[in-house]
VOFIFI-300724 format. One record per residue (C-alpha): residue in one letter; x, y, z. Coordinates in steps of 0.05 Angstrom, whole numbers, padded with zeros to 5 digits, m for minus. Layout:
{rec 'a', {X, Y, Z}} ...
END
This chain:
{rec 'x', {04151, 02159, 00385}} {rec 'x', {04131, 02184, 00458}} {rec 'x', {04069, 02148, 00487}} {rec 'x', {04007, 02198, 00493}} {rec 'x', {04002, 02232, 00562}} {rec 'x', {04040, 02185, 00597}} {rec 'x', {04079, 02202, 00672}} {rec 'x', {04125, 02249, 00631}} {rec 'x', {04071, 02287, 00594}} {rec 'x', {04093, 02359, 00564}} {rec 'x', {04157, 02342, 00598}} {rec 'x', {04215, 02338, 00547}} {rec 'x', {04274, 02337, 00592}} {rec 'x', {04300, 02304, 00646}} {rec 'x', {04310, 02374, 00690}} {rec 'x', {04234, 02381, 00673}} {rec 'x', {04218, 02324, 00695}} {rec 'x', {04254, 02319, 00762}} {rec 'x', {04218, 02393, 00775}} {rec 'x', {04157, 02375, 00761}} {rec 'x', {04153, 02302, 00793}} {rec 'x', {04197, 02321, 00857}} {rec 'x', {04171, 02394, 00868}} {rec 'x', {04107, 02413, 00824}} {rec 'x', {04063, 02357, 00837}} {rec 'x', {04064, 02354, 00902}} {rec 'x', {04039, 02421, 00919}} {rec 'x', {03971, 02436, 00939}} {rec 'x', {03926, 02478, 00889}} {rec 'x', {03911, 02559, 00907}} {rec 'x', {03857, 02575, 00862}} {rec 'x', {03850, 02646, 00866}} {rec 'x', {03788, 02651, 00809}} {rec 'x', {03738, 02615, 00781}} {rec 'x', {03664, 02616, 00778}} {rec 'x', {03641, 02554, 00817}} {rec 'x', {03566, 02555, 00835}} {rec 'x', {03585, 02554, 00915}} {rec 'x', {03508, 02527, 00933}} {rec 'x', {03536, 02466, 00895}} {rec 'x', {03600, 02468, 00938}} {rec 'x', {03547, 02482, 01004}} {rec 'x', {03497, 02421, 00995}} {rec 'x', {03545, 02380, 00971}} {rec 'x', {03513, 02348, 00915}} {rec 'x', {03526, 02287, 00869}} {rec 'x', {03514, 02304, 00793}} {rec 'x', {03486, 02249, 00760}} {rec 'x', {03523, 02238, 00706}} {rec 'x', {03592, 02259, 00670}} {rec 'x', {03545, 02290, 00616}} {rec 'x', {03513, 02344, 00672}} {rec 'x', {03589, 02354, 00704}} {rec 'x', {03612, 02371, 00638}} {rec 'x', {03569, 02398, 00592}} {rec 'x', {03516, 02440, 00635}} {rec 'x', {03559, 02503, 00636}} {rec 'x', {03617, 02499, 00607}} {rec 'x', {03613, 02552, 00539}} {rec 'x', {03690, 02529, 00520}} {rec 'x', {03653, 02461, 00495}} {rec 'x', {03597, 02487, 00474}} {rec 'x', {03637, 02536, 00424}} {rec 'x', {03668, 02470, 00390}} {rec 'x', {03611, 02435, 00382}} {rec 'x', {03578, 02482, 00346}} {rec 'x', {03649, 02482, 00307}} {rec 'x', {03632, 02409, 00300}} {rec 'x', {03569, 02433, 00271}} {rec 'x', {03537, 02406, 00329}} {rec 'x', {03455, 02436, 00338}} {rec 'x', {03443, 02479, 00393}} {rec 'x', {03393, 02441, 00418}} {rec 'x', {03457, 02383, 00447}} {rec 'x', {03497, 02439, 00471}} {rec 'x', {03444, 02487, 00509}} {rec 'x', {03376, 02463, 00495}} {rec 'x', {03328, 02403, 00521}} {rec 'x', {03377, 02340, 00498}} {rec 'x', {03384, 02291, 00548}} {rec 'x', {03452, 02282, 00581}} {rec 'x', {03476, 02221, 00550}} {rec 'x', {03457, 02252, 00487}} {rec 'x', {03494, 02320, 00498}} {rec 'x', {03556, 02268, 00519}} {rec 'x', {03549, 02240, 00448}} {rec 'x', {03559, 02292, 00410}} {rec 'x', {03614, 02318, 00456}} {rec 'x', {03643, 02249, 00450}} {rec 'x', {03632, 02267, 00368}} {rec 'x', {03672, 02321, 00381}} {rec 'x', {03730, 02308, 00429}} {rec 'x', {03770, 02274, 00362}} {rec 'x', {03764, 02333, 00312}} {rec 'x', {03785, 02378, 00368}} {rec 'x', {03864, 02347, 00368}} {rec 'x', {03917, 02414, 00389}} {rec 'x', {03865, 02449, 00421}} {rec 'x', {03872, 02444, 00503}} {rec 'x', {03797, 02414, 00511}} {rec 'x', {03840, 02348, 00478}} {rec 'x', {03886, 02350, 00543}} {rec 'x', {03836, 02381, 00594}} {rec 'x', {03788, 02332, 00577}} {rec 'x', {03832, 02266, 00573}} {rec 'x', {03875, 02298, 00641}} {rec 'x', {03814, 02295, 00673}} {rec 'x', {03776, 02223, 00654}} {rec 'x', {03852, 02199, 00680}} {rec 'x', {03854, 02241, 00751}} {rec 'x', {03789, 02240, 00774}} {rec 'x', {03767, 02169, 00737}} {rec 'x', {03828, 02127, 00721}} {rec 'x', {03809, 02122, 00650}} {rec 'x', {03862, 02122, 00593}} {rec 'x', {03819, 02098, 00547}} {rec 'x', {03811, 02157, 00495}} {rec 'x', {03740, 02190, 00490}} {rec 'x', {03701, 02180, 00422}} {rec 'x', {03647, 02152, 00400}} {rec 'x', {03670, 02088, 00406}} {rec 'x', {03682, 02088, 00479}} {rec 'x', {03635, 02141, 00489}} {rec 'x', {03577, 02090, 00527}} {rec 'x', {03634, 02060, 00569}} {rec 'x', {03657, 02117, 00587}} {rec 'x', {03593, 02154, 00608}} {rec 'x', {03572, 02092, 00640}} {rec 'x', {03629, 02089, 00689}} {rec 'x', {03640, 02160, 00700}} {rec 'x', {03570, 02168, 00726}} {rec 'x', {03563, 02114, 00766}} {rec 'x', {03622, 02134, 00808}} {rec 'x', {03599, 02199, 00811}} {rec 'x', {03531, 02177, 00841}} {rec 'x', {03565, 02147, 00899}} {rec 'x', {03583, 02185, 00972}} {rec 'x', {03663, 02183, 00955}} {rec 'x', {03651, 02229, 00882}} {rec 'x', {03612, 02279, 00918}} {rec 'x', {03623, 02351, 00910}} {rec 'x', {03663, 02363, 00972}} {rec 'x', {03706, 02301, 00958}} {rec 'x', {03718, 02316, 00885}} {rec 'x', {03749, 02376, 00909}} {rec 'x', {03790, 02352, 00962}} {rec 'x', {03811, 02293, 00921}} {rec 'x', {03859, 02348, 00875}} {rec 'x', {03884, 02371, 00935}} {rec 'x', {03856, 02433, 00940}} {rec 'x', {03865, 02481, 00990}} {rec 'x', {03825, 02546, 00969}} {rec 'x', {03776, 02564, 00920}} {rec 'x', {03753, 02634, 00908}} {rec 'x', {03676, 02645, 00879}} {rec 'x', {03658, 02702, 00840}} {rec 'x', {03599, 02740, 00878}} {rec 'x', {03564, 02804, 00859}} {rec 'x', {03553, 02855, 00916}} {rec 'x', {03481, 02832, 00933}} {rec 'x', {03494, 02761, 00949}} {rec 'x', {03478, 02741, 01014}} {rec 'x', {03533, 02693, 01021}} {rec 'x', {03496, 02650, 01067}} {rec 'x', {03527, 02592, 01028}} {rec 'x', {03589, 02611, 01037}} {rec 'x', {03567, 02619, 01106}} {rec 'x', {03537, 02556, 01113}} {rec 'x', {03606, 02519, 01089}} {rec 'x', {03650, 02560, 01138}} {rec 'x', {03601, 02538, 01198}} {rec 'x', {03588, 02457, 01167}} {rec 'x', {03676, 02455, 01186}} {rec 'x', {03694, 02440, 01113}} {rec 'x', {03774, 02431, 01109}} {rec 'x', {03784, 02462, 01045}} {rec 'x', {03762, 02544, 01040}} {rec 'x', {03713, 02562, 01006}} {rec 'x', {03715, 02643, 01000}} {rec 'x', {03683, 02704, 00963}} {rec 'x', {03704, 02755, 00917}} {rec 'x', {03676, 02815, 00912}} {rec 'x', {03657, 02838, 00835}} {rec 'x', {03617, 02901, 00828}} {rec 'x', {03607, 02898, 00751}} {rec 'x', {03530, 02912, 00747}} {rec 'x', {03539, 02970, 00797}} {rec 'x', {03577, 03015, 00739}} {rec 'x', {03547, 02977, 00670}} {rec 'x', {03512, 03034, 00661}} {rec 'x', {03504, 03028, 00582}} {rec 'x', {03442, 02994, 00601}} {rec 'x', {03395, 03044, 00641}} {rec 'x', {03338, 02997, 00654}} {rec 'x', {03379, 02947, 00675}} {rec 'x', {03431, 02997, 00718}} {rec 'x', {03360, 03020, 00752}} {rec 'x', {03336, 02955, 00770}} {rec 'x', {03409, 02931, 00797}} {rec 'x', {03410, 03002, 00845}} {rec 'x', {03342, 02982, 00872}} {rec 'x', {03366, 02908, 00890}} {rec 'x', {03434, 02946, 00923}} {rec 'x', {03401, 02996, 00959}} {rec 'x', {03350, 02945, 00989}} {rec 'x', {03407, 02901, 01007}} {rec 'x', {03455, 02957, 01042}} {rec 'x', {03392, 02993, 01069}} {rec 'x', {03414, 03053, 01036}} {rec 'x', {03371, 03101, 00995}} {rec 'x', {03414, 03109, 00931}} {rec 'x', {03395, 03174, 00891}} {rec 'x', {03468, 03197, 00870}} {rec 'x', {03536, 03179, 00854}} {rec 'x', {03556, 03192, 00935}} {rec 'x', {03505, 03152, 00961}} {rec 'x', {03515, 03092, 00907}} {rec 'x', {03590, 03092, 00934}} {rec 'x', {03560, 03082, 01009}} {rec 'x', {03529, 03025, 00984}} {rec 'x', {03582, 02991, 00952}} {rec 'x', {03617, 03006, 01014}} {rec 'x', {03571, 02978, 01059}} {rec 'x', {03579, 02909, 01013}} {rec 'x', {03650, 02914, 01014}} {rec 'x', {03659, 02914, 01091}} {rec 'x', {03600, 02853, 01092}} {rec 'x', {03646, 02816, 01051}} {rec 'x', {03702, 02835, 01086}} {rec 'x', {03668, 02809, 01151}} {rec 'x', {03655, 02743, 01109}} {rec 'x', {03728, 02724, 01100}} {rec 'x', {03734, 02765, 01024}} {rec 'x', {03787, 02799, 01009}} {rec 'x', {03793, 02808, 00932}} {rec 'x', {03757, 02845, 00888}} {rec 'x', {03749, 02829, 00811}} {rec 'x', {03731, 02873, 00753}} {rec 'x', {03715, 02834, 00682}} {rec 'x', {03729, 02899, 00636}} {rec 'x', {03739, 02917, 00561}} {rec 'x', {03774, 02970, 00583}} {rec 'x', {03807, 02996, 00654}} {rec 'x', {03768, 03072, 00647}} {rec 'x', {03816, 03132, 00675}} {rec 'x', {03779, 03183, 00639}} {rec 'x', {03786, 03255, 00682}} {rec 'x', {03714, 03276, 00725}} {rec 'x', {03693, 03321, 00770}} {rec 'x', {03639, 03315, 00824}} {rec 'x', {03587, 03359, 00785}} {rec 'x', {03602, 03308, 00726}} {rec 'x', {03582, 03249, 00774}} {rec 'x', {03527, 03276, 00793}} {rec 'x', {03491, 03306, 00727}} {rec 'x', {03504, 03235, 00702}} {rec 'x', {03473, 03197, 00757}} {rec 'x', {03414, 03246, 00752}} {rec 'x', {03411, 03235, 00677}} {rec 'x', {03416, 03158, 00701}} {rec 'x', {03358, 03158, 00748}} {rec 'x', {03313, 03200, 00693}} {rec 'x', {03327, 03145, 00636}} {rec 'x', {03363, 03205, 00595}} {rec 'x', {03413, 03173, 00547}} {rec 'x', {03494, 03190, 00563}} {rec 'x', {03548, 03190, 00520}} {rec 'x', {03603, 03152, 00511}} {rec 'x', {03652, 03204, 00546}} {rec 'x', {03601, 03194, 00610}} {rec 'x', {03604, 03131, 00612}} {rec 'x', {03677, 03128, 00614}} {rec 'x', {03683, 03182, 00671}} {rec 'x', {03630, 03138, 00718}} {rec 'x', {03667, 03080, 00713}} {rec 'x', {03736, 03118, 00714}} {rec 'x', {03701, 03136, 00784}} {rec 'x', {03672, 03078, 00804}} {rec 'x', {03739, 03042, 00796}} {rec 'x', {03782, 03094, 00826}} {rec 'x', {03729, 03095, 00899}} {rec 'x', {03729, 03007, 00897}} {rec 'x', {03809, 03022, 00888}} {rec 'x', {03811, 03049, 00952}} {rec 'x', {03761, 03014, 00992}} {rec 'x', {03810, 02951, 00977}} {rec 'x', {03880, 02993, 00995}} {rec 'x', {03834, 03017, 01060}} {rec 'x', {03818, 02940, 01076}} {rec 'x', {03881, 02906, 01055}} {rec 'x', {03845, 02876, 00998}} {rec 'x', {03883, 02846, 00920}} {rec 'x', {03839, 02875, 00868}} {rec 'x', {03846, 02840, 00792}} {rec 'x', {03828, 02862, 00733}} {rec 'x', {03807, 02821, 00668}} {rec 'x', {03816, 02865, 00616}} {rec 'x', {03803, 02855, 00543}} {rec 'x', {03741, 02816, 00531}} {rec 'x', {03681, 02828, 00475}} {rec 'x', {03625, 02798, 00498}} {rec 'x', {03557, 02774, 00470}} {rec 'x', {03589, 02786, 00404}} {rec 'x', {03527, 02738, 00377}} {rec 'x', {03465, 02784, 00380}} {rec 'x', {03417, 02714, 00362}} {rec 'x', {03446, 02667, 00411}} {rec 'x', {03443, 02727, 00466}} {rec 'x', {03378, 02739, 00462}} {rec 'x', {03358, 02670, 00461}} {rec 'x', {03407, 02650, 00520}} {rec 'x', {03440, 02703, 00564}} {rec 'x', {03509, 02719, 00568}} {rec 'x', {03561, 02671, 00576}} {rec 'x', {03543, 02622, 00538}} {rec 'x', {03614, 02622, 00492}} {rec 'x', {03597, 02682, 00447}} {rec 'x', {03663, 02725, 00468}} {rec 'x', {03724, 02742, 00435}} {rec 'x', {03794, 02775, 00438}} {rec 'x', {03792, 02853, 00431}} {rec 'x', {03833, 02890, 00402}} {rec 'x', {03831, 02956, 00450}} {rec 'x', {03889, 03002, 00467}} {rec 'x', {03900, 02984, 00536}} {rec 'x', {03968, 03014, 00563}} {rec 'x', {03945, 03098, 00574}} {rec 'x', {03894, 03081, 00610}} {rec 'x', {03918, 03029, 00647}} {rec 'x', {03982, 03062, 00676}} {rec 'x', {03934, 03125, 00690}} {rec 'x', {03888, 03089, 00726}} {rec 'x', {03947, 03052, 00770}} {rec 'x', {03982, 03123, 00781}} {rec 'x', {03920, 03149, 00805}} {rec 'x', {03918, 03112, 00863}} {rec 'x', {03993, 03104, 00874}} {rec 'x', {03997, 03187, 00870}} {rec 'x', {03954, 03184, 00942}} {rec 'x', {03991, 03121, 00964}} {rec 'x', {03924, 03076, 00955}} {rec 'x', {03948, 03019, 00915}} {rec 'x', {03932, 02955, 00936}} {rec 'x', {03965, 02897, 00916}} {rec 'x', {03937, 02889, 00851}} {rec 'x', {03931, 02827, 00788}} {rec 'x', {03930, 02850, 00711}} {rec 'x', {03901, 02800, 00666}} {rec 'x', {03901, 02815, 00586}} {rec 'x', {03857, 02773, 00536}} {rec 'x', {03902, 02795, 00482}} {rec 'x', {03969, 02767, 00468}} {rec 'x', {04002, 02812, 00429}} {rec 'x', {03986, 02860, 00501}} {rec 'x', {04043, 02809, 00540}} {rec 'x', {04098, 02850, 00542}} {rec 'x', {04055, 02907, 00556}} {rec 'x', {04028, 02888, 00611}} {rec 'x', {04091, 02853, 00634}} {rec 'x', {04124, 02918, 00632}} {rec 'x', {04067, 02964, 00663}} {rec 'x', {04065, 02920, 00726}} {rec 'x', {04144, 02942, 00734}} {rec 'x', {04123, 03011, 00744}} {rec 'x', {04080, 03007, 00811}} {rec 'x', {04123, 02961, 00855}} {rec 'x', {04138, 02999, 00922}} {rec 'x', {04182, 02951, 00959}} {rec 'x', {04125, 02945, 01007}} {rec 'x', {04112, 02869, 00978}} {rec 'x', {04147, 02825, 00937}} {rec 'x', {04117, 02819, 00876}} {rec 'x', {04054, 02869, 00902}} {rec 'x', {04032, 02880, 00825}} {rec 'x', {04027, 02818, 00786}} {rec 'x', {04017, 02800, 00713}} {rec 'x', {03961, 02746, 00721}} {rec 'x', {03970, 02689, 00695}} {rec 'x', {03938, 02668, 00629}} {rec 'x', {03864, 02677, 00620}} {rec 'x', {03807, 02645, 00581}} {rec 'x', {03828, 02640, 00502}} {rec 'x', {03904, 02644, 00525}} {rec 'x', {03902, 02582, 00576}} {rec 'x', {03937, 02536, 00524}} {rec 'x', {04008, 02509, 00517}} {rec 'x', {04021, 02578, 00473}} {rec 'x', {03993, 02628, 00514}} {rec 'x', {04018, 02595, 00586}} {rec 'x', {04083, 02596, 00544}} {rec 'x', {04085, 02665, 00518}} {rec 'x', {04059, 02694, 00591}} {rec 'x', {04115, 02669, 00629}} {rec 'x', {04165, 02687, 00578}} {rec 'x', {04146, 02754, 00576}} {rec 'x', {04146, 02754, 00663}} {rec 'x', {04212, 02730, 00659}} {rec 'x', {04238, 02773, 00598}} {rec 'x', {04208, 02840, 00640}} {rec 'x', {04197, 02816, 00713}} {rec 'x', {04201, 02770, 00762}} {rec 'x', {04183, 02704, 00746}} {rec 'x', {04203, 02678, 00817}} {rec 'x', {04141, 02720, 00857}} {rec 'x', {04098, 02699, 00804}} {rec 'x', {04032, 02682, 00831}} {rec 'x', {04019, 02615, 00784}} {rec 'x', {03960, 02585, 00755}} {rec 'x', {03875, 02593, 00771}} {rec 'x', {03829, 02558, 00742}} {rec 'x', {03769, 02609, 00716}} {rec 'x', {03724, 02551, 00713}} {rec 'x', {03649, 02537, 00712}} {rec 'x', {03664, 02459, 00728}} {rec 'x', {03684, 02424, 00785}} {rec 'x', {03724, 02377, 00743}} {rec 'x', {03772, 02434, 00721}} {rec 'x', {03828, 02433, 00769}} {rec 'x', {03869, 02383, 00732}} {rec 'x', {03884, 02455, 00696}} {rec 'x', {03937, 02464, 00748}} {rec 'x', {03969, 02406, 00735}} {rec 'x', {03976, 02429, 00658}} {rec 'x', {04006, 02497, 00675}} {rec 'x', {04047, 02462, 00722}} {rec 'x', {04078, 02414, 00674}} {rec 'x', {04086, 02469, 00617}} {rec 'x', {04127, 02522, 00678}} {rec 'x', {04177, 02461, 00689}} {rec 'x', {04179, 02446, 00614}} {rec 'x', {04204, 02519, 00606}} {rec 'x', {04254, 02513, 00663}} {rec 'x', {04280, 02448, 00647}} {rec 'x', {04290, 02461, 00570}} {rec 'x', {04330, 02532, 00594}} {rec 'x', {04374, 02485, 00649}} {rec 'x', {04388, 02436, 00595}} {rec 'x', {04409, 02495, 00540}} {rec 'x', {04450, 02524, 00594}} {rec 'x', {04417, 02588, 00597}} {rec 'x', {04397, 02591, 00670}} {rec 'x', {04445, 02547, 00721}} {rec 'x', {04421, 02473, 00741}} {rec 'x', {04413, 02494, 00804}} {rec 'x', {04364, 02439, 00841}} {rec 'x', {04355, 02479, 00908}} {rec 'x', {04335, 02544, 00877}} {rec 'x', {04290, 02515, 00821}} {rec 'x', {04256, 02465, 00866}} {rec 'x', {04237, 02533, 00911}} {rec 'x', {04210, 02569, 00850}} {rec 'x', {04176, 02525, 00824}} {rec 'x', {04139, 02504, 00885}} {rec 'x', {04131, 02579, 00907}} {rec 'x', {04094, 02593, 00838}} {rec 'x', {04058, 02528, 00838}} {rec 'x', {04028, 02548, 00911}} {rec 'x', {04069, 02584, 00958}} {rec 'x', {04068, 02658, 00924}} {rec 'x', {03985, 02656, 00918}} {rec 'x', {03980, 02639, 00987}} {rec 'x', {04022, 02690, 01016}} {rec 'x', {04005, 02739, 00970}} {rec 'x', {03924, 02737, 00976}} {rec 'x', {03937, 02719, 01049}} {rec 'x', {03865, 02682, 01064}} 
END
């Protein structure tokens, strides 16, 4: 019987092995997305406690306590942090198989050198001497980062942030880079009027542009797009149910945008042309500035109507749709492509069964300008597990290019999350080594080591280029 996340962890050969401890490990960590508060990252601050680190934001845990039966009030509401750490502690046991059992035990052991396993038993201990390091100068922010070997982490910033904190890093000479990405969501949710108003009037302060139609709306996004561009950015990212291509003309724009501004209701077919629109005209700001646009495709959100009112969006009420993806999406990509304004663009679906679809579609749009220039992204939010990492990288291989593939992110609210990398890393070498030792692909050290290393790292850097 194998020992519980010992050196050899998810590692069931000895080809694995050698790839991951000579090649994987030692590579630094790209992460390309995620959702870090960066005013954190700027001040540099010391949470208090393991309970805040953990449990202030992250919705993954949240959604199994409540499985736990857990009350709101531990998970979102006034509970103090030792007490929220209880009942995760409660929890951590019953949730054996499901990745928050790795992530969370990966992380006590990289960041805390604890192998003890978290329950209620230990739970005290545990909190005790997690927070007391992380009160102290060497577990601050900056250093937890840097302490993963981190290179780059990319925020997720809507078009009116100032990014003076992002500003304030660049000029305070912090090593590792901290940059922006560009995500114009609110500036095309236009389902909700009241709120799309309010959002235009924030913009057009912002840009200094009077927005009163569809033309003027895309001056302002442009006028964001080069700020952040001038900031260091150069990705955009869209969080989508679907990727709209409906067909629109100008005069379509515009009586929408006028039935917009006068709080008429539009239909369904409207909304799908102004976002067909508004993603076509961001799709060529970022081929016009060299930008990688990604799209995260798939998700229905605020599914719980109760728990949204009461608490705002992300707060782990979202869930796998089941959407016919593939039209659109290879309509959308032709679009551009047809005027030769395709950046170099990442695909992510939410659904598994869309793998080899999406695997396929990005096969379609390479131009032998880049290697790899479109990229199936690598798996996303209910598919980062052992299965899904599994399944994603078969189907890349099956129908791509698993070689240029551009390896793991973390999506993360918390800044103990990039032990992530290391779990992706040891299930990509698991996958190699188990082929090797079957004799399907050729045991090869040279070019494995290089592949492995290249999707672990060197593929993200070079192809985001920041």
């Amino acid at each position: 019987m194998k020992v519980f996340m010992d050196d050899n962890f998810l590692l069931h050969t000895k080809t694995a092995q050698s790839l991951y401890h000579e090649h994987a490990k030692k590579m630094p960590i790209y992460d390309f997305h995620g959702h870090l508060p960066v005013e954190d990252i700027a001040n540099n601050i010391n949470f208090d406690n393991i309970g805040q680190v953990w449990l202030a934001g992250d919705h993954y845990k949240w959604r199994l306590m409540r499985t736990n039966g857990i009350a709101e009030h531990f998970c979102t509401g006034n509970a103090t942090d030792y007490e929220k750490f209880q009942k995760w502690a409660e929890t951590v046991p019953i949730s054996i198989r499901n990745p928050l059992y790795h992530w969370t035990h990966l992380e006590l052991r990289r960041y805390f050198s604890i192998e003890d396993l978290l329950n209620p038993n230990s739970c005290k201990k545990i909190y005790d001497h997690c927070s007391n390091l992380l009160k102290t100068p060497e577990y601050s922010i900056k250093n937890l980062i840097t302490m993963m070997n981190v290179k780059l982490i990319c925020t997720t910033n809507d078009p009116i942030d100032t990014l003076e904190y992002h500003e304030k890093i660049k000029n305070d000479g912090y090593e590792v880079k901290i940059i922006p990405t560009f995500r114009p969501d609110r500036a095309m949710n236009v389902e909700d009027n009241a709120n799309f108003i309010k959002y235009i009037h924030k913009l057009s302060e912002i840009s200094e542009i009077t927005i009163e139609d569809f033309s003027s709306l895309m001056d302002a996004i442009e006028n964001r797009h080069k700020h952040f561009h001038d900031n260091g950015c150069k990705i955009s990212d869209h969080g989508l149910t679907l990727l709209h291509a409906t067909n629109y003309s100008d005069n379509d724009l515009e009586e929408i945008f006028r039935k917009l501004l006068s709080k008429q209701p539009i239909s369904d077919i409207e909304i799908s042309k102004f976002k067909s629109a508004f993603l076509y005209e961001v799709g060529k700001l970022n081929y016009k500035r060299g930008w990688v646009q990604q799209f995260h495709i798939g998700a229905i959100r605020n599914v719980n109507t109760r728990l949204f009112n009461n608490l705002g969006p992300d707060i782990g009420c979202d869930t796998i749709g089941d959407y016919n993806v593939g039209k659109d999406l290879a309509k959308f990509l032709d679009h551009l492509d047809q005027s030769d304004e395709l950046a170099k663009t990442v695909i992510y679906n939410l659904n598994p069964r869309d793998n080899e679809l999406f695997a396929s579609m990005i096969g379609n749009f390479q131009d032998g300008t880049f290697p790899g220039k479109i990229q199936f992204g690598p798996s996303w939010w209910f598919l980062d597990q052992i299965d899904g990492i599994t399944k994603q990288i078969n189907a890349l291989s099956n129908l791509g290019s698993l070689y240029h593939f551009i390896g793991m992110t973390t999506d993360s609210r918390s800044f103990l999350s990039f032990p992530r990398h290391e779990y992706f890393r040891r299930i990509l070498c698991n996958i190699i080594g188990s082929d090797v030792e079957k004799g399907l692909i050729p045991a090869d050290t040279n070019l494995l080591g290089e592949m492995v290393e290249n999707i672990c790292y060197n593929n993200a850097a070079n192809f985001f280029d920041m």
